[in-house]
C-alpha positions in Angstrom: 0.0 0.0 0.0 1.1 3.5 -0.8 2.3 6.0 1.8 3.3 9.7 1.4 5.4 11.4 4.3 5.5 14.9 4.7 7.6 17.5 6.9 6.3 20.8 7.8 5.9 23.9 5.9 8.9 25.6 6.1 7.2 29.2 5.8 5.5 29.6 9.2 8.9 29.5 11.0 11.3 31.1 8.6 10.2 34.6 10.7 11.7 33.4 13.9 15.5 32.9 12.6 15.7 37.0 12.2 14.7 37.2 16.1 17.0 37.5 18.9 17.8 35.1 21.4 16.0 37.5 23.7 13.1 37.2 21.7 13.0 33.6 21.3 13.4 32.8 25.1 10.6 34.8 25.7 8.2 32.5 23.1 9.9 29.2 24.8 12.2 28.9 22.3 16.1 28.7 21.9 18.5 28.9 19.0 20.7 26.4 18.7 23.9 24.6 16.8 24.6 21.6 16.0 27.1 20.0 17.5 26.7 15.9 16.0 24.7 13.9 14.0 22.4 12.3 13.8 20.9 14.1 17.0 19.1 17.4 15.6 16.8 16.0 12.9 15.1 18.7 11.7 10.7 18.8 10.7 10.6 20.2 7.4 13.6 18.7 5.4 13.1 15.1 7.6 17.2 15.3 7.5 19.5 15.3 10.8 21.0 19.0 10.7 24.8 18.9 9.5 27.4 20.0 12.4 27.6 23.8 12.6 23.9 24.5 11.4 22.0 26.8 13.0 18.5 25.6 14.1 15.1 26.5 16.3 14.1 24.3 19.1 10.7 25.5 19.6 7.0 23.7 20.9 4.5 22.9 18.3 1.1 21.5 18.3 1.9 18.8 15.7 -1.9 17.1 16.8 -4.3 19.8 16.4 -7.7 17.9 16.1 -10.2 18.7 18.2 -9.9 15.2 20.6 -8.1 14.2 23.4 -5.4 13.3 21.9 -4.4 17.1 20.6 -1.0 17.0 21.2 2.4 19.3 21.0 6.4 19.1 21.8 9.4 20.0 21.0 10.8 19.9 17.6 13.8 21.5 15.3 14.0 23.2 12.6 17.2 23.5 10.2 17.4 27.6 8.7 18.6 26.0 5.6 15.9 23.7 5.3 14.5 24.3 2.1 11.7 22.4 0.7 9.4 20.5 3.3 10.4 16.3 2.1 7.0 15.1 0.6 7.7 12.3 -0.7 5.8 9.0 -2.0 6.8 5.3 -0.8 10.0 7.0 0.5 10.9 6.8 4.2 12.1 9.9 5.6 15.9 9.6 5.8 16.2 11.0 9.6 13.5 7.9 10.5 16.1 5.2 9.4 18.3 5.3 12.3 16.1 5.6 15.2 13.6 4.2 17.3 10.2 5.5 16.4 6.7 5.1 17.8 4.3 5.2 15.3 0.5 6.1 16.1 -2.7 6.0 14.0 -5.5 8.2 14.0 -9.0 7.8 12.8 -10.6 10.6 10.8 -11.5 12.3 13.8 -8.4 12.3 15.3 -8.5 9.6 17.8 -5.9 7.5 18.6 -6.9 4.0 17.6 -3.0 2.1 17.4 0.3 2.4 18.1 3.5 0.5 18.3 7.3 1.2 18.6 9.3 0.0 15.8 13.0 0.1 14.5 13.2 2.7 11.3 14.8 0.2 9.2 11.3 -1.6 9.7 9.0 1.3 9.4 7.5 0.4 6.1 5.7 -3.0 7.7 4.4 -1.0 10.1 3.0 1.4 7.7 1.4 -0.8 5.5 -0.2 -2.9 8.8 -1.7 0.4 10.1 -3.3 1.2 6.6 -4.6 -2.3 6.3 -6.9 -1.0 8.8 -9.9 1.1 7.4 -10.4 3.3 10.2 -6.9 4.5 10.1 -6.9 8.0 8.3 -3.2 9.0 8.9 -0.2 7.9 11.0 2.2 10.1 13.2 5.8 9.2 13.9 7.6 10.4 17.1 10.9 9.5 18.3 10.4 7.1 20.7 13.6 7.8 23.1 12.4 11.4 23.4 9.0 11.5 21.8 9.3 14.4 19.5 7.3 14.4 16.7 8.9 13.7 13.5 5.9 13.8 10.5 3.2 12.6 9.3 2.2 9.8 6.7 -1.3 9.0 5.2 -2.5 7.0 2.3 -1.0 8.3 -1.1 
């Protein structure tokens, strides 16, 4: 079964890279560089940040349906990031290498499965989830830290 994974918009945040630090603290956010990798994977591009790139760490409501399970946390976000990834039948390169949790949400936005799985096996786990037909879209977190990472529906 085709999946399409998607980062985030790169638009909404490119604002915040002309504000102070100052400024940032003050909306619970910090600028910060990267000093390995993997380690600062960032939202939009779906690629850990190279060392010596520049990045936000900043919360975002990555669950915004109206359920109990609206949800938000921490993620990063490379300056350089370009393009959001948006890509079809193509895992996210920053998934490969981690432990991931990977939840599915009805059309409503409930939570109706989960599981952990290794990134090298994400794609099983994808195509189990959409085997279901009250799964409408899946999100992936880290699963060590539980930051978001992106979403995939049905392509």
């Amino acid at each position: 079964m085709s999946f399409r994974a998607t980062g985030l918009a790169l638009s909404p945040f490119e604002p915040l890279f002309a504000l102070d630090d100052a400024e940032l603290a003050r909306r619970d956010m910090r600028r910060m560089v990267a000093d390995a990798k993997p380690g600062f994977p960032c939202r939009v591009s779906l690629e850990d940040a190279e060392p010596g790139e520049t990045l936000i760490l900043l919360p975002f409501e990555h669950q915004d349906a109206q359920s109990p399970y609206r949800s938000s946390g921490a993620i990063f976000v490379r300056e350089r990031a370009g393009e959001a990834f948006d890509r079809v039948d193509q895992v996210p390169p920053v998934l490969r290498g981690r432990l991931l949790s990977l939840r599915a949400y009805d059309g409503a936005g409930l939570m109706v499965d989960a599981d952990i799985v290794e990134g090298r096996d994400v794609e099983a786990a994808i195509e189990r989830f959409f085997a279901r037909d009250d799964v409408s879209y899946l999100h992936v977190h880290n699963a060590k830290r539980g930051c978001y990472a992106c979403r995939i529906d049905r392509a």
